[in-house]
C-alpha positions as CSV (number, residue, x, y, z in Angstrom):
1,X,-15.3,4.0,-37.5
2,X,-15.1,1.6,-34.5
3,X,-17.9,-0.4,-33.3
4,X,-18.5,-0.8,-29.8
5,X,-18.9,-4.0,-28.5
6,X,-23.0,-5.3,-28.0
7,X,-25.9,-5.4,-29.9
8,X,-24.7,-3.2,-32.9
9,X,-24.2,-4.4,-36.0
10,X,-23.5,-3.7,-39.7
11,X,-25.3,-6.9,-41.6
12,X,-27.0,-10.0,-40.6
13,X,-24.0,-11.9,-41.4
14,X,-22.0,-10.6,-38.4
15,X,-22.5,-11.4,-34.9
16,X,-26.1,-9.7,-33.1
17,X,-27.9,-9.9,-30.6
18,X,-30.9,-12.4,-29.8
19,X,-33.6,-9.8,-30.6
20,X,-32.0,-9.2,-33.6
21,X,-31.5,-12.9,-34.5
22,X,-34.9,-13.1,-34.0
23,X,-36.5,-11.0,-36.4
24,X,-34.2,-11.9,-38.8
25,X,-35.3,-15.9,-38.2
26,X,-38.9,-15.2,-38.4
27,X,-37.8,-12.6,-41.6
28,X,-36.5,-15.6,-43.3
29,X,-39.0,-17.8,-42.6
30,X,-41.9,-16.0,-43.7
31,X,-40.3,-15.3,-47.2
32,X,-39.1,-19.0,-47.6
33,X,-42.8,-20.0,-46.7
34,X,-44.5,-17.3,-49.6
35,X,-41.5,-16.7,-51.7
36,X,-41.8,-19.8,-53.8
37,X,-45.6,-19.8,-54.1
38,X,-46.0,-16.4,-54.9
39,X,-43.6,-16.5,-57.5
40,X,-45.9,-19.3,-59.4
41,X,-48.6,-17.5,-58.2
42,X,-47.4,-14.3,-60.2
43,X,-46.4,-16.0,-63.2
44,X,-49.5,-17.9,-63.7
45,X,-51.6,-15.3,-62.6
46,X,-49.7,-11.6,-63.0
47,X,-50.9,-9.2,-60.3
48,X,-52.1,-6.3,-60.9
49,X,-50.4,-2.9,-59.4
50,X,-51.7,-2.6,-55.6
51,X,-52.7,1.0,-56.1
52,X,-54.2,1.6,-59.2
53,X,-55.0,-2.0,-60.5
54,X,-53.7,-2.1,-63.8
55,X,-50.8,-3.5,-65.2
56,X,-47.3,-3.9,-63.6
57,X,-45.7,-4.3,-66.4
58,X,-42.5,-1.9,-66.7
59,X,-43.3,-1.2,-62.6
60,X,-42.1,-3.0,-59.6
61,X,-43.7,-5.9,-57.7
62,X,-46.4,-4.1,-56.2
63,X,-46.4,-0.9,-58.0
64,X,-46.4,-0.1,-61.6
65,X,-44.2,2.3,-63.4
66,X,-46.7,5.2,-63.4
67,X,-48.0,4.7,-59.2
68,X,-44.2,4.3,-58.8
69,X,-43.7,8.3,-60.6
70,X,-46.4,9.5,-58.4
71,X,-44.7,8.9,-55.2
72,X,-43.6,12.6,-54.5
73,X,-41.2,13.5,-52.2
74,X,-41.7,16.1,-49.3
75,X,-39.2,19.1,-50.1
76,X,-38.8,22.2,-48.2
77,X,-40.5,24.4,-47.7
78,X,-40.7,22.6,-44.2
79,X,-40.1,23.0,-40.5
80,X,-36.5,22.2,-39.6
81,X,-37.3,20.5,-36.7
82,X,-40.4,18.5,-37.2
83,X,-40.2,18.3,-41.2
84,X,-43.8,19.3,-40.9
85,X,-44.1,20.6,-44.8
86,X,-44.8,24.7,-44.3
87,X,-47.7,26.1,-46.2
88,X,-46.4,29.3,-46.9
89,X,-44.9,30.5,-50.3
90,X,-41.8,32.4,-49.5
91,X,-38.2,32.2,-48.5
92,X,-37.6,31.0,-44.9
93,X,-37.2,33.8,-42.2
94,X,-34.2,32.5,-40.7
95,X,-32.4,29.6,-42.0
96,X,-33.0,27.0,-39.3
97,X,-37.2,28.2,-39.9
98,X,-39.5,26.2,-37.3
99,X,-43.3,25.5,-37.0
100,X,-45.2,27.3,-34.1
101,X,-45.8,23.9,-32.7
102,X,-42.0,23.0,-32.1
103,X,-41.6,26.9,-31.1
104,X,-44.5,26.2,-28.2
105,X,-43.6,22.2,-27.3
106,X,-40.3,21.4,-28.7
107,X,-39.5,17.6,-29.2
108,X,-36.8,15.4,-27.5
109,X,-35.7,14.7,-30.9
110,X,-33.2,17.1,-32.9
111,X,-34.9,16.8,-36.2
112,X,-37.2,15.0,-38.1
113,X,-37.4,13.9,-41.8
114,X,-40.1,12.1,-43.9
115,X,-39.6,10.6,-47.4
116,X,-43.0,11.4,-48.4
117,X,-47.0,12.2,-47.7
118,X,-48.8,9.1,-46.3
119,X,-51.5,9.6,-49.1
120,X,-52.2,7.5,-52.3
121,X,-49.4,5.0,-53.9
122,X,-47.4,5.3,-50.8
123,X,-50.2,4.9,-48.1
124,X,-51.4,1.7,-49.6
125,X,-47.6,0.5,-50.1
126,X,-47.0,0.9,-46.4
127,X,-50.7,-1.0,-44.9
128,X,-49.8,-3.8,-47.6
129,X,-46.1,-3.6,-46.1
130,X,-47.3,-3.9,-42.3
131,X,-50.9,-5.9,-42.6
132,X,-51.0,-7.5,-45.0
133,X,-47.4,-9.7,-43.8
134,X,-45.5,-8.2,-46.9
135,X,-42.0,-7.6,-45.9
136,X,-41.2,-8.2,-50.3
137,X,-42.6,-4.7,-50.2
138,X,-38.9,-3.8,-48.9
139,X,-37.9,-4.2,-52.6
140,X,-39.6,-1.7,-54.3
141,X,-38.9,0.8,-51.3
142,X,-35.0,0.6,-51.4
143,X,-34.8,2.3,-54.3
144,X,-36.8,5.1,-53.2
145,X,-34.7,5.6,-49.9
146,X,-31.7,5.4,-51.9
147,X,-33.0,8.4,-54.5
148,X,-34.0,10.2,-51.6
149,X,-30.9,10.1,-49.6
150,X,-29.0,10.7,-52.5
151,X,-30.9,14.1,-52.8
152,X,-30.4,15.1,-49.1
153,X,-28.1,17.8,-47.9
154,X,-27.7,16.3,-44.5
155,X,-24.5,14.3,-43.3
156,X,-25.3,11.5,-41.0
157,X,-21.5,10.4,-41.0
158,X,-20.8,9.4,-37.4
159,X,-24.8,8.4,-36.6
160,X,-25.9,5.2,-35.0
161,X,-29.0,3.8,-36.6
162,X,-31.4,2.9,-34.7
163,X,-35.4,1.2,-35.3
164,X,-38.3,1.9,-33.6
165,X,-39.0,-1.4,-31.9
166,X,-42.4,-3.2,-31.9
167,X,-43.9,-4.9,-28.3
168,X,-42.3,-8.4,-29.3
169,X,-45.9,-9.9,-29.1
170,X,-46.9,-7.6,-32.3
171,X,-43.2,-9.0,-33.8
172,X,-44.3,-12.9,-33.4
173,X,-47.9,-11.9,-35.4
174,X,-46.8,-10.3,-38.0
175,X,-43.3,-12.2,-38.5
176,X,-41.3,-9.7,-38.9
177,X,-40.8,-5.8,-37.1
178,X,-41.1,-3.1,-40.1
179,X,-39.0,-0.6,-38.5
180,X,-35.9,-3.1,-38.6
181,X,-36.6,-4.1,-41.7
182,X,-36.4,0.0,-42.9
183,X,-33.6,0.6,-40.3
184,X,-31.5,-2.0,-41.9
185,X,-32.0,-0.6,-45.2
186,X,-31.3,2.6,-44.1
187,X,-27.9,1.3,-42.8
188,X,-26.9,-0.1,-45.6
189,X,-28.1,2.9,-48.0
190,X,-26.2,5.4,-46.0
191,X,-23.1,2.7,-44.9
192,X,-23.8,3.4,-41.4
193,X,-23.7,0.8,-38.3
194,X,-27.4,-0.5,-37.3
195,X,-27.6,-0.4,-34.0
196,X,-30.8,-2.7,-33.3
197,X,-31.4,-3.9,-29.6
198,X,-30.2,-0.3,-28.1
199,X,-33.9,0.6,-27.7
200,X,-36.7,-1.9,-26.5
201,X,-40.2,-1.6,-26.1
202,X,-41.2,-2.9,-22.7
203,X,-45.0,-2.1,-22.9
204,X,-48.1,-2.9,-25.7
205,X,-49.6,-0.1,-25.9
206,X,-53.5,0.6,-27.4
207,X,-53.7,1.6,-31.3
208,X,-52.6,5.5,-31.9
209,X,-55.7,5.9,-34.6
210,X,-58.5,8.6,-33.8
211,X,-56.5,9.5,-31.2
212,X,-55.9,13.1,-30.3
213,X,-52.0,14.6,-30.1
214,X,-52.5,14.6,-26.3
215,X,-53.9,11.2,-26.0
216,X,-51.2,9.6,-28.2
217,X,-48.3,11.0,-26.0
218,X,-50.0,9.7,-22.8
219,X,-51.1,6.5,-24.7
220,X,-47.1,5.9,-25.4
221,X,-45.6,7.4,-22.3
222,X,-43.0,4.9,-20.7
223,X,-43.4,2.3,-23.5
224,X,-39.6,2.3,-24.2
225,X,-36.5,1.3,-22.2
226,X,-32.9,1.4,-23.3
227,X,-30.7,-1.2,-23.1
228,X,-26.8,-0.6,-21.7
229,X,-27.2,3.3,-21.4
230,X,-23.2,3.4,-21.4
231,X,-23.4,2.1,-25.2
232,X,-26.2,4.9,-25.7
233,X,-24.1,7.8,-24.3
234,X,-22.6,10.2,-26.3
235,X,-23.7,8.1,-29.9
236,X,-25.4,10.1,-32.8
237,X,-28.6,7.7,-33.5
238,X,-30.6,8.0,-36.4
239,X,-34.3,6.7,-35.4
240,X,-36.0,5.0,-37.8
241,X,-39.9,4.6,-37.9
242,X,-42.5,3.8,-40.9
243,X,-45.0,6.3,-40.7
244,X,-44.9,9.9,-38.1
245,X,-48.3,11.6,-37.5
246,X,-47.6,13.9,-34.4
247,X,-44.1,12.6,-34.0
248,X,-45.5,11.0,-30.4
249,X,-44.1,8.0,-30.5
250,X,-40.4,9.2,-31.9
251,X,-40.4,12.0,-29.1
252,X,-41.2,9.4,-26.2
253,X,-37.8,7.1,-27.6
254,X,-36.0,10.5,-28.1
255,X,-37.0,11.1,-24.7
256,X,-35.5,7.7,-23.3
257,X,-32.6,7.8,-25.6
258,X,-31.6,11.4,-24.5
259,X,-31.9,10.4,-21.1
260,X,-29.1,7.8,-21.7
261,X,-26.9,10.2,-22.4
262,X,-27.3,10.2,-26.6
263,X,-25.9,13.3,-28.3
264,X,-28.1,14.3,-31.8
265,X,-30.9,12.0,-32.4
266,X,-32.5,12.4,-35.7
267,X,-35.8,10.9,-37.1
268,X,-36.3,9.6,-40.4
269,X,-39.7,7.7,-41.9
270,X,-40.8,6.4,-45.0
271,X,-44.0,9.1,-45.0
272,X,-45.6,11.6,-43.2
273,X,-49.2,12.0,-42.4
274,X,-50.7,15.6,-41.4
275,X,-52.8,15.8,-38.0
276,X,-55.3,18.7,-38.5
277,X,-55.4,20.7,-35.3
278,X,-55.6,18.6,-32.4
279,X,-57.8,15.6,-33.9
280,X,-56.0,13.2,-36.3
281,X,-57.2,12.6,-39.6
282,X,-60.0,10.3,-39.8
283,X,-59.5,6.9,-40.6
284,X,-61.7,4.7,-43.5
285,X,-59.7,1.9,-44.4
286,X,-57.7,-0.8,-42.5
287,X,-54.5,0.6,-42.3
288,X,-55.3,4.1,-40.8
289,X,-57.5,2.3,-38.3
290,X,-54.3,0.6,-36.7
291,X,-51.9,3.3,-36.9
């Protein structure tokens, strides 16, 4: 596969861009500044798994063995389009089976795919992983994304892929961007380029939570821009986010990216979390009261 000249790369160890570079820096230097101390930290005093409080031991470095098992992947039954899981207990109707909701408002995206339910070992994995300035967190999840993409019908031969970017103010606060940080794990799971800097987010925007389907796609309309359309035309990019509620925020950067001229754009995240009706779920700890 040749790889066009810009801000696409493979590893951090080739040439990238300066947003790239960045994240990567402040990456670095926010393990370098806990790596060493946690580690004495851990072995003088062992902490306990971050879900259910017992014992690591046999686990990983957040989770034990048994949260670890509990981390369920979402299997079909589901939409085709929106990976929504389908509550319904027979065979598909046609083979490419969607939701009403993509059937009444389709997405800009082509498909979407979730590794598993934003509930329990994997919800509290993920708000450690984002606000709790965790990027070790990575380690337990590659293994997962591996399993799962190992288990996956889908080619993505040929794709392109491509983070969700944070406003660069959020980057600086919490060191690092979490979508790269999946993306590039992604890439390297699948051996595909990582195309980081295609897509930049030109506009903060308020906190998604308790926010209605409506209110999140107005609350996120024209917060991307793409960077060099002509190295966006025609590419297969697979988007990669952390967590997709209504699939707002992939479907406004599907929107900009499809405007550029991409071909398929596909959507993968670490977990999904189910909207009921029109009013999302409601939020009691931390981390659902920021996404």
């Amino acid at each position: 596969m040749n790889i066009p000249n810009g801000p696409i790369i493979q590893s951090d160890k080739q040439i990238f861009d300066s947003r790239t570079g960045v994240m990567i820096i402040l990456e670095k230097i926010s393990r370098l500044g806990r790596g060493t101390f946690a580690s004495f930290l851990d072995l003088v005093f062992p902490r306990n798994c971050l879900y259910c409080s017992n014992s690591r031991k046999g686990g990983g470095d957040f989770l034990c063995a048994l949260c670890q098992q509990e981390i369920a992947y979402i299997e079909p039954p589901y939409c085709h389009c929106c990976g929504v899981p389908a509550d319904i207990s027979y065979d598909f109707p046609t083979e490419n089976f969607e939701c009403a909701g993509c059937r009444k408002n389709p997405f800009f995206f082509d498909c979407a795919r979730s590794l598993g339910h934003y509930d329990a070992a994997l919800k509290k994995l993920i708000g450690h992983f984002k606000f709790c300035k965790q990027p070790g967190v990575m380690k337990d999840l590659a293994p997962f994304l591996a399993d799962y993409f190992r288990s996956q019908e889908e080619s993505w031969e040929g794709f392109y892929v491509v983070p969700v970017p944070l406003y660069f103010r959020r980057m600086k606060e919490r060191t690092f961007d979490q979508s790269f940080l999946i993306a590039r794990e992604v890439a390297r799971t699948l051996g595909l380029p990582l195309a980081n800097g295609l897509l930049r987010r030109v506009r903060d925007t308020d906190s998604q939570a308790k926010k209605t389907k409506a209110e999140r796609a107005k609350n996120i309309k024209g917060a991307f821009e793409v960077d060099r359309p002509d190295r966006v035309a025609g590419k297969n990019i697979l988007l990669v986010d952390d967590v997709m509620t209504t699939g707002a925020t992939a479907n406004e950067a599907a929107k900009m990216l499809k405007r550029s001229g991409a071909g398929q754009i596909h959507v993968f995240t670490l977990a999904r979390a189910l909207p009921f009706g029109n009013v999302i779920e409601s939020a009691s700890d931390k981390a659902d009261q920021i996404i």
